[in-house]
BAGU-258095 format. One record per atom (N, C-alpha, C): residue in one letter; chain; x, y, z. Coordinates in pm, 1 decimal. Each point is the difference from the previous one (the first is absolute). Last residue first. Layout:
<nodes>
  resn  chain         x         y         z
     A      A         X         Y         Z
...
</nodes>
This chain:
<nodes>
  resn  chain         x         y         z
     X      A    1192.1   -1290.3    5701.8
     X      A      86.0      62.5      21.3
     X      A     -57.9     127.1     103.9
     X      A    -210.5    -297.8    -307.7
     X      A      25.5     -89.4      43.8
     X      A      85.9      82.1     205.7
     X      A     -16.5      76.4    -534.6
     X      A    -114.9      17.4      51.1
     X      A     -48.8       4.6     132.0
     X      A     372.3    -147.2    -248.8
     X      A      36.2     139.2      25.5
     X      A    -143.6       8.2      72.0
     X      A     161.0    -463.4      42.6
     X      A     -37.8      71.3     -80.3
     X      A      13.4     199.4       8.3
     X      A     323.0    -406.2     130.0
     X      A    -137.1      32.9      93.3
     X      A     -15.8     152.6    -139.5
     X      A     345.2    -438.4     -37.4
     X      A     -24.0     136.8     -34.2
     X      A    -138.3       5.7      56.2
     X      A     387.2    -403.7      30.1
     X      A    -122.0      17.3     -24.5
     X      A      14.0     200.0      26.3
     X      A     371.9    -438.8    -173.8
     X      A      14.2      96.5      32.6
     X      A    -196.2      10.5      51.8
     X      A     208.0    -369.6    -120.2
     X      A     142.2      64.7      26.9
     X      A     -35.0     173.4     -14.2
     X      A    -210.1    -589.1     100.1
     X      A      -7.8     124.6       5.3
     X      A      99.4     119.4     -40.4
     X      A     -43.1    -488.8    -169.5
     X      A      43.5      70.0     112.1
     X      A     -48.7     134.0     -31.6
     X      A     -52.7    -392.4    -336.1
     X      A    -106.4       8.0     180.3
     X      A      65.5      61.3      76.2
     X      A     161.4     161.1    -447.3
     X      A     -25.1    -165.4      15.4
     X      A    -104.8      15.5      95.8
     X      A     120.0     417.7      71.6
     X      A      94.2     -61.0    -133.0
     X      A     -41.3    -155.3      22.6
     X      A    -354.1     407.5     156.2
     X      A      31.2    -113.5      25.0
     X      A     127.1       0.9    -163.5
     X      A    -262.0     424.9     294.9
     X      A      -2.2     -46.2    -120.0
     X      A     114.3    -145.5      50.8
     X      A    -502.5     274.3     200.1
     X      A     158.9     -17.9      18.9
     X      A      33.8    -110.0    -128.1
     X      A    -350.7     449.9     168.4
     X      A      50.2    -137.7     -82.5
     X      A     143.2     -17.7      37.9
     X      A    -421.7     275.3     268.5
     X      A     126.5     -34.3     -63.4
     X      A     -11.6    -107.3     -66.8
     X      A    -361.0     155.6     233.0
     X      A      62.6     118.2       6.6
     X      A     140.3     -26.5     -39.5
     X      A    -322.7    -343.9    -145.0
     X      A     -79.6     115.9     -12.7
     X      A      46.7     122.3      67.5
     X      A     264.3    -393.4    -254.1
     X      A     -93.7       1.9     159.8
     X      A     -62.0      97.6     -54.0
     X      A     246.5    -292.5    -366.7
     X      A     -59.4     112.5      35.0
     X      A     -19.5       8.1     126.9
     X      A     397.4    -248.3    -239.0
     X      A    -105.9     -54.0      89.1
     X      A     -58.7     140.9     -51.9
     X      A     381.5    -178.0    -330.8
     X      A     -41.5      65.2     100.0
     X      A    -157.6     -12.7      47.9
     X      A     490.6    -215.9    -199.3
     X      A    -109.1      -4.0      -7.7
     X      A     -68.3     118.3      90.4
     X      A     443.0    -159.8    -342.3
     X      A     -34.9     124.5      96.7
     X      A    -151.6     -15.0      54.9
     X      A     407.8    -301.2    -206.6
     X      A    -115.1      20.3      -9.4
     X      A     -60.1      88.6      66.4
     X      A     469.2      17.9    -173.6
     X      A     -58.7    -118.3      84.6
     X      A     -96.2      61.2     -22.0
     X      A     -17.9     110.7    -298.0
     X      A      89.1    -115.3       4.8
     X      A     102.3     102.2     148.9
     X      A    -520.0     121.6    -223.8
     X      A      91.8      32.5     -19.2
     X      A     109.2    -150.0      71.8
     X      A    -504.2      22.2     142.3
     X      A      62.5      53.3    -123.9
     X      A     174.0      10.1      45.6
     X      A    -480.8    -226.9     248.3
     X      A     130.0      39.8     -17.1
     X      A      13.1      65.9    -131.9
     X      A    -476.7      58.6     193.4
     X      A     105.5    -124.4     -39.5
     X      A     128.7      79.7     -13.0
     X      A    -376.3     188.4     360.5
     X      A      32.9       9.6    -170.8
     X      A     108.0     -78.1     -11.3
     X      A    -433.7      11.4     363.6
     X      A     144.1     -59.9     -36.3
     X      A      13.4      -0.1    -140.9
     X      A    -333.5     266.5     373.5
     X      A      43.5     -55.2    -113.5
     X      A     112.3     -63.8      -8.5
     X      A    -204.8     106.6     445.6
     X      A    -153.2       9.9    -135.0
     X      A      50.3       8.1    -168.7
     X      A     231.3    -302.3     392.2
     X      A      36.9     119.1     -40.7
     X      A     -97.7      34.9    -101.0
     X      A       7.0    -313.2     445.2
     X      A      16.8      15.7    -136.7
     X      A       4.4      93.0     -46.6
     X      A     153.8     -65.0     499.7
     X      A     -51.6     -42.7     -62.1
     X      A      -3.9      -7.5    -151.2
     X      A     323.0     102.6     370.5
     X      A     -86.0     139.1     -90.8
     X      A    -146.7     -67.7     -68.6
     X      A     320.8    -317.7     209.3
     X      A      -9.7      97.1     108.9
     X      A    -123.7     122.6     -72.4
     X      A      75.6    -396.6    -228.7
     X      A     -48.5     -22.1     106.0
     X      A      -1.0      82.5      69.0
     X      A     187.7      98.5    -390.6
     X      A    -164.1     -27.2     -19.2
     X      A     -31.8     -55.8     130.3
     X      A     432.4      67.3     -38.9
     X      A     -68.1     121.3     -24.4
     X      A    -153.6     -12.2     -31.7
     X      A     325.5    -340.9      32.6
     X      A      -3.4      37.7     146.4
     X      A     -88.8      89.7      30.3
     X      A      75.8    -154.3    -418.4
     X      A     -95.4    -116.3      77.5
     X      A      -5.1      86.8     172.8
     X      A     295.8     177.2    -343.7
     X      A    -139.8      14.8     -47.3
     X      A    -121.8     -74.5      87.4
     X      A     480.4      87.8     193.9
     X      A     -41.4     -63.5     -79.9
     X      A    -125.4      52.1     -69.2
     X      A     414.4     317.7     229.7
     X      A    -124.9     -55.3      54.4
     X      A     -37.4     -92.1    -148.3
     X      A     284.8     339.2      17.4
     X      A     109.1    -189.1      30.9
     X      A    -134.2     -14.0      27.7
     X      A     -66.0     515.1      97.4
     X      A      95.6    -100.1    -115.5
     X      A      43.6    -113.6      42.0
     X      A    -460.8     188.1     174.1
     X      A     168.7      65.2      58.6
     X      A      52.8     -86.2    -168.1
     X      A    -560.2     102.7      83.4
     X      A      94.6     -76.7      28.8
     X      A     152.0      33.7     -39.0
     X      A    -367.0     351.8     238.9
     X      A      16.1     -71.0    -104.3
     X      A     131.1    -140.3      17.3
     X      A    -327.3     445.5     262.8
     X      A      94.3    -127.2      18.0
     X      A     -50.3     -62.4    -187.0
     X      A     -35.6     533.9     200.4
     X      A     -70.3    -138.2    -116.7
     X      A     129.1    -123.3      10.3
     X      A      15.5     490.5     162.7
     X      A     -25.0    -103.5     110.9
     X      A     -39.9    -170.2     -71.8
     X      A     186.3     450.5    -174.6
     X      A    -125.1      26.1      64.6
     X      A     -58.2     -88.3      23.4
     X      A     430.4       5.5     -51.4
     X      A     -20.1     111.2      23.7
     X      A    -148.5      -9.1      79.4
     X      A     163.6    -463.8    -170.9
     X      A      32.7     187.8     -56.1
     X      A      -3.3      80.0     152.5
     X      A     128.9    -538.7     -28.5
     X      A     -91.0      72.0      78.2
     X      A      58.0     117.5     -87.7
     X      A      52.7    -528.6     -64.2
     X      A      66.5     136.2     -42.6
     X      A    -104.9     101.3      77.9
     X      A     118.4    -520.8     168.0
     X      A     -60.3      69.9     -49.3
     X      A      62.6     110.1     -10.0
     X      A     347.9    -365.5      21.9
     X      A     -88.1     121.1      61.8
     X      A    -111.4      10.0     -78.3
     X      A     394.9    -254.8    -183.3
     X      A    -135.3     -37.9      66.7
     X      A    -131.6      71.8      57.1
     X      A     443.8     121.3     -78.6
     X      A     -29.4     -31.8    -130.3
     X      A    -141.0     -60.9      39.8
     X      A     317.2      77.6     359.8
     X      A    -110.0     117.1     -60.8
     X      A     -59.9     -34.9    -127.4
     X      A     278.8    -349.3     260.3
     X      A    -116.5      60.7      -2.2
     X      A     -58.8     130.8     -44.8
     X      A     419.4    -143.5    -163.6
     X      A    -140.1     -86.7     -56.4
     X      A    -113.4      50.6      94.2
     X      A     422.2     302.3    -149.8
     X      A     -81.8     -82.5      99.8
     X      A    -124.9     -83.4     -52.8
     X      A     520.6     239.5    -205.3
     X      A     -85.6     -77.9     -26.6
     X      A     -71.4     -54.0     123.6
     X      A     333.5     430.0    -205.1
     X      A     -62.2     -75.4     124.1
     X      A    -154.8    -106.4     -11.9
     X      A     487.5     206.9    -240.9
     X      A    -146.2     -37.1     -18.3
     X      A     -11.7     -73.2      78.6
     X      A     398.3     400.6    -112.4
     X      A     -43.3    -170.3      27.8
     X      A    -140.0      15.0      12.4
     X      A     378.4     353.8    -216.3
     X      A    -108.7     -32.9      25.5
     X      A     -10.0    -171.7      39.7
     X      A     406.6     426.7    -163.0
     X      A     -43.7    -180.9     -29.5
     X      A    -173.5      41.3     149.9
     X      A     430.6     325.7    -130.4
     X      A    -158.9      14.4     -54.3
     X      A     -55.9    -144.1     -16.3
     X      A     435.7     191.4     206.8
     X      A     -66.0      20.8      61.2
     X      A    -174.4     -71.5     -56.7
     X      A     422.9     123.6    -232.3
     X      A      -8.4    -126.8      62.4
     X      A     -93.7     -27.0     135.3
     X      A      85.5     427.3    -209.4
     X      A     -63.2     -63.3    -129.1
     X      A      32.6    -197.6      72.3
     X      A     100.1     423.2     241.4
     X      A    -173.3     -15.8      23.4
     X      A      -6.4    -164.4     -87.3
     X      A     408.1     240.9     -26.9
     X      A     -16.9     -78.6     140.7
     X      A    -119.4     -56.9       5.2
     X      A     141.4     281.4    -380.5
     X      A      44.9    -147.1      -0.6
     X      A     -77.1     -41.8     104.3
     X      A    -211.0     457.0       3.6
     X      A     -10.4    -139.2     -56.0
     X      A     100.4    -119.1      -4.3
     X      A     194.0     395.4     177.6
     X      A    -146.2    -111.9     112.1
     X      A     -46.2     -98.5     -71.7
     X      A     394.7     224.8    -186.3
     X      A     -15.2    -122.0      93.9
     X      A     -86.9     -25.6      33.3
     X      A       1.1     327.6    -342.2
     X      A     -11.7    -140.9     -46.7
     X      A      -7.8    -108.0     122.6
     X      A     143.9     472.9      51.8
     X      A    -133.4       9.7     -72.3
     X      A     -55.5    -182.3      35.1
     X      A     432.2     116.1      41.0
     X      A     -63.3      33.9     121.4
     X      A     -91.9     -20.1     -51.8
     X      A     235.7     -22.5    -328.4
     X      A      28.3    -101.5      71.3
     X      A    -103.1     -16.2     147.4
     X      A      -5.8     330.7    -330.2
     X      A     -52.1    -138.1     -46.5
     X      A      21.3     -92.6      97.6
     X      A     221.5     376.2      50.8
     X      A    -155.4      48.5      70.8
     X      A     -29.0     -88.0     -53.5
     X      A     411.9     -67.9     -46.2
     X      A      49.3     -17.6      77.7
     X      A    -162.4      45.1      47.8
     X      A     146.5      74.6    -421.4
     X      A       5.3    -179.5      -1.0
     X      A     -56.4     -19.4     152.1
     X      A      22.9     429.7    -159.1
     X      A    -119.9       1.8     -79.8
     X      A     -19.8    -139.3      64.9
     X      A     434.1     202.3      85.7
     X      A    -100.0      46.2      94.0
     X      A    -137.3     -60.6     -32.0
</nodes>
């Protein structure tokens, strides 16, 4: 009787357990996009160049050097920074202040 509520117990999971794979959706244009918050602060998008980012955003009232491997560089603005792997963009943050 004990083999036969394991058994019942157990099917949904088996069934589920081939069920659990994931795919990745890869778009180039969004990677590009400007990033827009919440509270409206255009910033530059991910995949964007450093060169692209100083022409559109202009200069940045700081530029802190790379560190770490890949190189992590980061811009200052004055309602965000955005942070650079090599010359790509890969992520920017709107200040809390800002908000």
């Amino acid at each position: 009787m004990h083999t036969a509520r394991l058994l019942i117990l157990a099917l949904p999971f088996a069934l589920l357990g081939g069920m659990t794979q994931a795919d990745t959706l890869v778009m180039d244009s969004v990677a590009s996009a400007p990033e827009n918050s919440p509270s409206g602060v255009e910033r530059p998008g991910s995949g964007a160049s450093m060169s692209q980012v100083e022409v559109r955003y202009g200069m940045p009232s700081e530029r802190v050097p790379a560190v770490g491997e890949p190189p992590i560089t980061r811009w200052e603005y004055g309602t965000y920074t955005v942070y650079f792997e090599h010359d790509r963009v890969i992520h920017s943050v709107v200040h809390p202040h800002s908000r």
